[in-house]
Every structure is written in C-alpha cells, then in structure tokens.
N, C-alpha and C positions, 0 to 999 in steps of 0.2 A: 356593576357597581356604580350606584349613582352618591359621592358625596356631599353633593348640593342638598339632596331629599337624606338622606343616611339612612340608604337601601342598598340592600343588594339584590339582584334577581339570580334565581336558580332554576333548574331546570330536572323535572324527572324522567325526560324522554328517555327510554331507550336506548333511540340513534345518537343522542348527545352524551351520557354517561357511556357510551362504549367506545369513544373519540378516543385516539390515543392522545391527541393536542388540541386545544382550544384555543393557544393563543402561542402569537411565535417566541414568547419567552417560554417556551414550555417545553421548547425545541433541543432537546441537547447534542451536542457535539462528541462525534465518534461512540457515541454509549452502545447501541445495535446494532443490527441489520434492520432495515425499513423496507417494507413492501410497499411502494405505494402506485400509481396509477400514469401511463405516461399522457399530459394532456395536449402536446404538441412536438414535433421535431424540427427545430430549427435549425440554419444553415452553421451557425456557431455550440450546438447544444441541444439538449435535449428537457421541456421543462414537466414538470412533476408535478401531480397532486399528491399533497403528502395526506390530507384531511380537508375535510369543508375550509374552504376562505385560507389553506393556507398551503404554498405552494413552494416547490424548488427549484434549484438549475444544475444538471449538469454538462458542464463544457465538453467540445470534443474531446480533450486529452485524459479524459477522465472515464470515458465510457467502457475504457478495457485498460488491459497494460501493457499493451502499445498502442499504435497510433489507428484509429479508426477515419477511414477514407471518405466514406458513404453513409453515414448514420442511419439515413431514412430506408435504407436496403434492408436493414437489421432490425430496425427498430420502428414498431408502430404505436400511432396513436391507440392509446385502451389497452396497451398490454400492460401487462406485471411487470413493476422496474425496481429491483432491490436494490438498494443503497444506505451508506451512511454519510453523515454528516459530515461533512469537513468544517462549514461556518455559519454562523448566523449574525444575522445584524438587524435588532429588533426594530431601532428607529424607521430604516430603510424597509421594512417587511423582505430582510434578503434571505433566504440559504442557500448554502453551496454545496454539492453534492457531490459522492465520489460510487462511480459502480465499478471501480477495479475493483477483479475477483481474491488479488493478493492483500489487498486494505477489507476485502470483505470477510475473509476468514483467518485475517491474521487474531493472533490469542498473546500478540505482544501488548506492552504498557504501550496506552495512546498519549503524544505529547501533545496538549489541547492548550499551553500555556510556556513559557521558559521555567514557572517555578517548578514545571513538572518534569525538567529536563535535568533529572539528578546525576551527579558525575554516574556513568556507569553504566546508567539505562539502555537497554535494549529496545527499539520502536522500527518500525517499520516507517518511512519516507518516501518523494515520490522525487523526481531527479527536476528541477528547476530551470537549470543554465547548465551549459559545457564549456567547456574554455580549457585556455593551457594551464590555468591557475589551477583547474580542481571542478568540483562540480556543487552549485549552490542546491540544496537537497530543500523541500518544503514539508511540513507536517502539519497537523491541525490549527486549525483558528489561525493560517497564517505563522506561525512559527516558520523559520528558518534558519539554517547554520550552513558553511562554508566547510565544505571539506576540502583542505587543501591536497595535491597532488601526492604529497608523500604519503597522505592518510586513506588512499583508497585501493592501497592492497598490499599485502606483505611483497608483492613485484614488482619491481621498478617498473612504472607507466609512463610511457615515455609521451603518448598520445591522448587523451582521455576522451577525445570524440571518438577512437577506434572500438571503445567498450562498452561507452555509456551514453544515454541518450534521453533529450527530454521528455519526462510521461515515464519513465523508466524506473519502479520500484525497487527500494534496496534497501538492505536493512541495516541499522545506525548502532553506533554507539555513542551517547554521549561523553565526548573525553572532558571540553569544559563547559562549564555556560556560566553565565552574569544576567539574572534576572533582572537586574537595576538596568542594565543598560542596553537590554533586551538582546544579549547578544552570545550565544554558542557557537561552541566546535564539535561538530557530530565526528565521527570515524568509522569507517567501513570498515576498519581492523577491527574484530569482534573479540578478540583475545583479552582476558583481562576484565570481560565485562561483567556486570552483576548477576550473581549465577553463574559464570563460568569458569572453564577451569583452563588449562595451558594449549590446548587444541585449538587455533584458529577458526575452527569449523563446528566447534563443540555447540556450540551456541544453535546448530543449523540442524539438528536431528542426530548428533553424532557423529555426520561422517567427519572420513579425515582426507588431506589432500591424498590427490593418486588414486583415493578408492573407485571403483567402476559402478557406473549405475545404470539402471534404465530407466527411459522417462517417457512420459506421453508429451508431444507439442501442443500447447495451449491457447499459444496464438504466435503471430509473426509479423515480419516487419523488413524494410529494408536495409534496418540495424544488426538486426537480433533475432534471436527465437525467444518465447518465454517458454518453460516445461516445466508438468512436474514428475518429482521423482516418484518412481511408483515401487523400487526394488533396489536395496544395494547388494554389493558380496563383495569376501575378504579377500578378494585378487586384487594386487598393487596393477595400475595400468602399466608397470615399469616390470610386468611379466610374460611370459608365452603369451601368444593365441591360443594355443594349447591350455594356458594354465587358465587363462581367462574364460575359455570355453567350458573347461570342468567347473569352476566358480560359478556360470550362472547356470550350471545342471544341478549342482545340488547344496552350494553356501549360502543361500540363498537369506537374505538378513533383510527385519524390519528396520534396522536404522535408515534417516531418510527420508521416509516414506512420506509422502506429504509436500516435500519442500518444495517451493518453485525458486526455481532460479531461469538465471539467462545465458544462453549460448550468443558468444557475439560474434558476428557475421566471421570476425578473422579469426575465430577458432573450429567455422564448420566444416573445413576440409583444409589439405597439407595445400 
C-alpha cells in the first residue's frame, strides 16, 4: 500500500496467496494450533518461523507443562513446532508463543483480554508466582488474576509451594474481574461455574472426588507429574482392594477420559 502514489500492490503468486499471514497484525491470539518451523534454539527459548518475514518466541517455561532442562536435546533447528499464541506486539514485530500440550488442546474459552473474563468462565491458565498469599495465574495477551489461598481448593492449603508450581497449568474460574481497572479474581474452585452443576469436578469430565482412575505420565518434574486420564470406574478409593480390583475388570467408564491433571510430589507415595 503506497498512499503517497494511491496504489496498492497485490500479488497472484501462489506461494504468497497460500501464507497463512502476511503481516504481524494478522497474527491472532490463542485462535489455533500453528505449525510452524523451529529456526533457532536458544539458551532462553526456542524461536519460530511462523511464515516469510514473520517470526516467534517461545521461552523455556513454555515448551511443555513442566519445566524443560535441555531444550536443544529435544528440540532441533527445522523441526515441526506446534504452538499457539499467547501475544503479539505489532509495533515491536513481537510474538509469544506457547507449546504446552494442555493450552494446545485445551477446547476451554480463551481469556485474550479482562472483557473476556466473564463472572463464571471456565479458561485454562498457566501458574505465574507461588507464595503463602495464593498463586498469580497468567492467560492470554498478559491477562492476569490472583488466586488467593482460600480459592485454590475446597482443602485447606496450608503450603501452596507443596502443590503448585510455576509453568504449572490449571484450570480457572473466574469469580470476579473489573475490566476498567484491569483487574480479576480467577478460582480454582470450579463449582458454580458457567455450565456447571454442584460437583466440584463436574467441570473436569465428570468425575467425582474419590473416583479411581488410570492415567498415562505425560511429563515430570521435581514438583509433580502431569498425566492424562485415559480410564475412570465407579469404585470409591474409600473401598477394598478387592472392590477396586473388580472396578477396573469390568466398570470400566469413559468419564475423564482426556483430562490431564497433576500429581504433586506429596501425594505420590504414603
């Protein structure tokens, strides 16, 4: 677009009409999944061609959902690197990028904004800070809320370094937010939230506390496990061996199925 001359040039190639993006306003936030090409790994991150001339970053905390040690062990220059958006900043030519697998297949409402942080909402988060206070949770374009320590489980937490950890995805509720003054309150109490019904858990595939499941380990950490659930059954954990054994011989239930969650270090053994 030249408006000095009032022209615009256009283009019938091909390789230019089949770009997904042309210019980094074009770039949107959390909308897909992006394939795009890894063109370097750095000792902070790893950076991205997304398209000709327009390029991303993602940091270390961001390349899984836990913490990644070695980047370049894992990851080469020219491989395939799916990701989505977390930010852009057109002035800067910036984006930021996220290849956790739980932000990449999550099918929750994305918060890319506070006005989209309606009382209620269900979003996926990724964990910011730890402290005795609670844990500062981050979401898209920089969004951010404070979960305070009463709001991040129906159990009293007495420690919130012992369960949760930075890099550590979890899924939100927003209880308040103030778009004007840029400021919410997410909750990890998922009860009560939009679409749900009086089950804590309802929100999570169905199950309920106490149910037993099997999971596959996804990745790990000196926190945590991340898993996902691959199987539940209707045996309370608060029954037999016995009854729990018959349960995964033949109660065998799709609720579940899918969810990842985290095992944290003080609940993997007595």
């Amino acid at each position: 677009l030249s408006p000095m001359d009032g022209l615009v040039n256009v283009s019938a190639q091909p390789s230019v009409l089949s770009r997904q993006f042309l210019r980094y306003a074009d770039v949107g936030v959390g909308e897909a999944v992006l394939t795009g090409t890894v063109a370097a790994v750095e000792s902070n991150g790893v950076v991205v061609n997304l398209a000709p001339g327009i390029r991303g970053f993602c940091s270390n905390d961001h390349l899984a959902d836990v913490a990644v040690k070695n980047p370049a062990r894992k990851i080469k220059a020219g491989a395939d690197f799916k990701c989505k958006v977390l930010a852009v900043h057109v002035p800067k030519k910036r984006i930021t990028l996220t290849h956790k697998p739980t932000l990449l297949r999550s099918e929750l409402p994305v918060i890319r904004s506070y006005e989209d942080a309606a009382k209620g909402t269900l979003s996926h988060g990724v964990v910011a800070a730890v402290g005795a206070y609670g844990c500062i949770v981050k979401f898209f374009n920089s969004v951010k809320g404070l979960v305070p320590r009463q709001e991040l489980s129906y159990e009293h937490v007495d420690a919130p370094e012992k369960y949760f950890f930075v890099g550590q995805v979890v899924t939100c509720r927003v209880k308040t937010c103030d778009p004007a003054a840029e400021r919410m309150q997410p909750s990890l109490k998922t009860r009560g939230s939009a679409g749900g019904g009086d089950s804590p858990f309802e929100s999570q595939g169905g199950l309920r506390a106490g149910q037993l499941v099997t999971c596959v380990v996804r990745s790990a950490s000196d926190a945590a496990l991340t898993v996902e659930i691959t199987a539940s059954y209707e045996a309370s954990a608060e029954g037999s061996k016995r009854e729990a054994k018959a349960a995964r011989a033949g109660a065998e239930s799709a609720l579940g199925v899918g969810v990842i969650a985290v095992i944290a270090k003080a609940h993997l053994s007595d």
